[in-house]
C-alpha positions as CSV (number, residue, x, y, z in Angstrom):
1,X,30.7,21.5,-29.8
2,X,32.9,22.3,-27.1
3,X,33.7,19.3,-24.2
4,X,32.3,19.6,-20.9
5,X,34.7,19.3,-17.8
6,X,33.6,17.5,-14.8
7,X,33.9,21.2,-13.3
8,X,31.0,22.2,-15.5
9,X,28.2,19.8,-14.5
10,X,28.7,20.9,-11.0
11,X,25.7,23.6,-11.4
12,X,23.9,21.2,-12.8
13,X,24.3,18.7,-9.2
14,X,23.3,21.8,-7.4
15,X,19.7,22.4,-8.6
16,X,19.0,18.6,-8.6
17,X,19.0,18.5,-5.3
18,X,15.7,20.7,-4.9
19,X,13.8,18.9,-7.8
20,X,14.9,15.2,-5.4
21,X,13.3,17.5,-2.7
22,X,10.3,18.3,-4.2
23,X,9.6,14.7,-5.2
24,X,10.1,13.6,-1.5
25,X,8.2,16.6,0.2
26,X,4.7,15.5,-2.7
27,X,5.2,12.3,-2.0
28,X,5.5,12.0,1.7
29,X,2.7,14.9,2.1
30,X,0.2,13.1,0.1
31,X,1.1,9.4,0.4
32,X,0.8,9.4,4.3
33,X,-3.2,10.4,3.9
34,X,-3.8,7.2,2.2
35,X,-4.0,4.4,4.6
36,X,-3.1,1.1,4.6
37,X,-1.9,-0.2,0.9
38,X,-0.4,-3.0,-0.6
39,X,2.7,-2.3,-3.9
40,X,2.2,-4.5,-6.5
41,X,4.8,-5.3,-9.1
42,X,6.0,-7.1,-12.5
43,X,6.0,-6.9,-16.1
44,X,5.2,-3.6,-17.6
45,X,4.9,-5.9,-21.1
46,X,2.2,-8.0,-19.5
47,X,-1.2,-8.0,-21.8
48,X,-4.2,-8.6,-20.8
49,X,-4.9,-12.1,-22.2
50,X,-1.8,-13.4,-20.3
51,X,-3.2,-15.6,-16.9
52,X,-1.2,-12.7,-14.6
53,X,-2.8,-10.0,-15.5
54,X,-6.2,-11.5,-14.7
55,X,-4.8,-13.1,-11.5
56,X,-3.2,-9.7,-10.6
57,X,-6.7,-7.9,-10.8
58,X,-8.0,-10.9,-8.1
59,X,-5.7,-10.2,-6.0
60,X,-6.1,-6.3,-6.2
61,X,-9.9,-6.9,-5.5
62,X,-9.7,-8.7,-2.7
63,X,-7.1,-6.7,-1.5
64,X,-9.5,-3.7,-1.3
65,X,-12.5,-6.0,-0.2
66,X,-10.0,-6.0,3.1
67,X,-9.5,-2.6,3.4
68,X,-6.2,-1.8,1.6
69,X,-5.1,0.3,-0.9
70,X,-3.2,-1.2,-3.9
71,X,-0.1,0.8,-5.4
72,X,1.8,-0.2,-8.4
73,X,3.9,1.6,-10.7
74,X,1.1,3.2,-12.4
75,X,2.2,1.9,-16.1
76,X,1.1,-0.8,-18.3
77,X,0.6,-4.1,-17.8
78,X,0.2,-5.8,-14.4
79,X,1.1,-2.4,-13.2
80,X,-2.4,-2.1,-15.2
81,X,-4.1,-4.9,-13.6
82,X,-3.3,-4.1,-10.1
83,X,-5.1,-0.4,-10.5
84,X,-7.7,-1.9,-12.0
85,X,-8.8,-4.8,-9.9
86,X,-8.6,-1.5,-6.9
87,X,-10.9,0.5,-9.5
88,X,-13.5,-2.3,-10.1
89,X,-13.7,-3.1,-6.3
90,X,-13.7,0.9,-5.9
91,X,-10.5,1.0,-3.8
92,X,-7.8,3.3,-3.4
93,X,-5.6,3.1,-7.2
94,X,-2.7,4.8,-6.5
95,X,0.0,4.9,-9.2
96,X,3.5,5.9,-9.0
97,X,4.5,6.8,-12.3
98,X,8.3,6.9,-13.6
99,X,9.0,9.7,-16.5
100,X,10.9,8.0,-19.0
101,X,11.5,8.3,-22.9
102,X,9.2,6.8,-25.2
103,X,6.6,6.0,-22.3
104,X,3.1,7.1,-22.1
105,X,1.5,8.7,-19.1
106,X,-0.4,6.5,-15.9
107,X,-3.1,3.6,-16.8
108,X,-6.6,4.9,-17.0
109,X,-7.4,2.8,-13.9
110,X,-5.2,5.0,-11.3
111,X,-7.3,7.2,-9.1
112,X,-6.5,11.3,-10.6
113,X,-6.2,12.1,-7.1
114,X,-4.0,9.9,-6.3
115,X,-0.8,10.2,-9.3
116,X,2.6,10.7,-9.2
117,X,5.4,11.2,-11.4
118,X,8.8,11.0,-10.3
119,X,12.1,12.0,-12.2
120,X,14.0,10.0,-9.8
121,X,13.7,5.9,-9.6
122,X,15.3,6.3,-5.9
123,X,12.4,8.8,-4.4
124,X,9.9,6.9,-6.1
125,X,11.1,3.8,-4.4
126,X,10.9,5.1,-1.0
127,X,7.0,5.8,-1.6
128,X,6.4,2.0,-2.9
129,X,8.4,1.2,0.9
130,X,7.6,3.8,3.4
131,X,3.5,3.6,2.6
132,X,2.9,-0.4,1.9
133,X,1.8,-3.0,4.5
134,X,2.6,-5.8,1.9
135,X,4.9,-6.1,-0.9
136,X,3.3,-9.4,-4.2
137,X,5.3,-9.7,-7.0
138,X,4.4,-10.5,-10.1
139,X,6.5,-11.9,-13.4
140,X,8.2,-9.0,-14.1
141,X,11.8,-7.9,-15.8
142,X,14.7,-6.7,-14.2
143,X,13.1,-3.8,-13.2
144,X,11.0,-6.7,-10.8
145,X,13.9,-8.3,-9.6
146,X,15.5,-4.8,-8.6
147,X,12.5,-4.2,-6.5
148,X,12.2,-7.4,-5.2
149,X,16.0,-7.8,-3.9
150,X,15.9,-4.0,-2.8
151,X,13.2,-4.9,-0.4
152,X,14.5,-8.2,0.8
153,X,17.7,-6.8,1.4
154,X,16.1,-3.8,3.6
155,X,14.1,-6.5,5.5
156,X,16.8,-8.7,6.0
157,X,19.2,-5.9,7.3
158,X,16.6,-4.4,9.4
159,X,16.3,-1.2,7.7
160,X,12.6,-1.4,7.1
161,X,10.0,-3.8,9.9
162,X,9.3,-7.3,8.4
163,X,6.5,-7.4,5.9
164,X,4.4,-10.0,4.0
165,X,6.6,-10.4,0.6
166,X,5.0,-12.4,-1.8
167,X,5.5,-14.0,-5.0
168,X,3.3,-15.0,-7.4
169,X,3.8,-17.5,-9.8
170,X,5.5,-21.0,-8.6
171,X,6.6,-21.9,-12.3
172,X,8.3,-18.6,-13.0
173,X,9.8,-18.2,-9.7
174,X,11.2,-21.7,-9.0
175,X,14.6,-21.5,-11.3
176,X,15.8,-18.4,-9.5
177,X,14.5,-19.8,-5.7
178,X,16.8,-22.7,-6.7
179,X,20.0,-21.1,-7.2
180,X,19.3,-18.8,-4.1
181,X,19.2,-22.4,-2.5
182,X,21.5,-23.8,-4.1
183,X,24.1,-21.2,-4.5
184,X,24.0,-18.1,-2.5
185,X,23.1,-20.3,0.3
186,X,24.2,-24.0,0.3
187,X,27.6,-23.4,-2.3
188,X,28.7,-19.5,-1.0
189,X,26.9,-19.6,2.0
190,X,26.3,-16.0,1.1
191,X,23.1,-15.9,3.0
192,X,21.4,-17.6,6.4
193,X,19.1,-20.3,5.9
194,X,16.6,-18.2,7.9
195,X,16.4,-15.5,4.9
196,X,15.1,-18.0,3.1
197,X,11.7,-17.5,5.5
198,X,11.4,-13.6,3.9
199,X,9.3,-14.5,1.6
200,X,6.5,-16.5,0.4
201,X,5.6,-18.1,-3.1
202,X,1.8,-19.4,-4.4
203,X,-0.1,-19.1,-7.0
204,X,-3.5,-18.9,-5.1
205,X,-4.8,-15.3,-4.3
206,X,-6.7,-16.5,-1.5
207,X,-3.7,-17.8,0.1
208,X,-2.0,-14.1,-0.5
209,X,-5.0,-12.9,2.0
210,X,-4.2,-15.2,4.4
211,X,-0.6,-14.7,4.7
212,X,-1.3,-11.0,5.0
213,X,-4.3,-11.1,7.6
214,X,-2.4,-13.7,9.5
215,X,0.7,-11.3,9.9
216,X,-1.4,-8.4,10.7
217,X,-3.5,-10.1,13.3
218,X,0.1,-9.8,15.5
219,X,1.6,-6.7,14.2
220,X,0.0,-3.3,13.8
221,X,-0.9,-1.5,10.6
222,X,1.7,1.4,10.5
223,X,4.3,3.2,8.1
224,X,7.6,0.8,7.7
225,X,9.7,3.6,8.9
């Protein structure tokens, strides 16, 4: 088989840019009719005997009971659990599904209105921003952490209007809270103290209703930007 030169992929470049448009133009179109919603993320590996998952669907269900829509991933595990604490408390389930090899196709608890699948991690990253009041992680891989840091860093750099972010789980969040403390901020001084104030961490999904209503009751409910 004969080499490719960089010259040779440039057709290639070309027609990618109207399938990135495409994904933007579906999601923007339909993602703006849905209201008020709330991205949840974590562990695709998650099952549904681990304590997360079952905390995730709480947290979905009251989410809904106060009006919001919840949007995860639309995969497995507490991708899973999120659509289908919205489903039992017949809420908005809307799931944001990445194509990728070996992978099956949206949980069964994502609304089939209310589906995407994206080619492109980037576009689908801008629908999980643009349309999402709140941001709760869950456990999750680095996947998680990518989504977690991206969003952080667009608060923090005023890119995107401050948010509730959330994290859930104090035991499984604590080692890497320490070295932000201890590290990026006390050692490097890579970050302000006041960053530190971004986010918050519990284990208690009431409390993740509070911090959200609390925000809201001084901030209007609108896109991010």
């Amino acid at each position: 088989m004969k080499e490719k030169k960089w010259s040779d992929y440039s057709g290639d470049h070309a027609w990618r840019m109207f399938k990135i448009m495409a994904e933007f133009t579906e999601g923007f179109d339909r993602m703006e009719k849905f209201g008020p919603c709330v991205s949840i993320f974590g562990s695709a590996r998650t099952k549904a005997e681990n304590p997360y998952y079952g905390l995730t669907v709480r947290i979905a269900e009251k989410l809904v009971k106060e009006g919001y829509g919840v949007i995860t991933g639309g995969g497995p595990g507490i991708m899973e659990a999120g659509n289908r604490g919205a489903h039992n408390a017949k809420g908005k389930s809307v799931g944001l599904h990445i194509v990728l090899p070996h992978e099956e196709g949206a949980n069964q608890y994502v609304d089939h209105n209310r589906i995407f699948f994206f080619r492109y991690f980037f576009a689908r990253k801008v629908m999980f921003t643009k349309y999402a009041q709140a941001f709760i992680y869950l456990p999750g891989g680095f996947g998680t952490m990518d989504e977690l840091f991206e969003i952080l860093t667009l608060v923090q750099t005023a890119k995107i209007d401050r948010v509730p972010i959330i994290l859930i789980g104090k035991s499984y969040w604590s080692g890497l809270i320490d070295w932000i403390k201890s590290s990026m901020l006390t050692k490097e001084k890579n970050i302000h103290a006041k960053d530190l104030d971004l986010f918050h961490v519990t284990d208690d999904p009431d409390e993740v209703i509070k911090i959200i209503k609390a925000f809201y009751k001084k901030e209007p409910l609108k896109p991010n930007f």
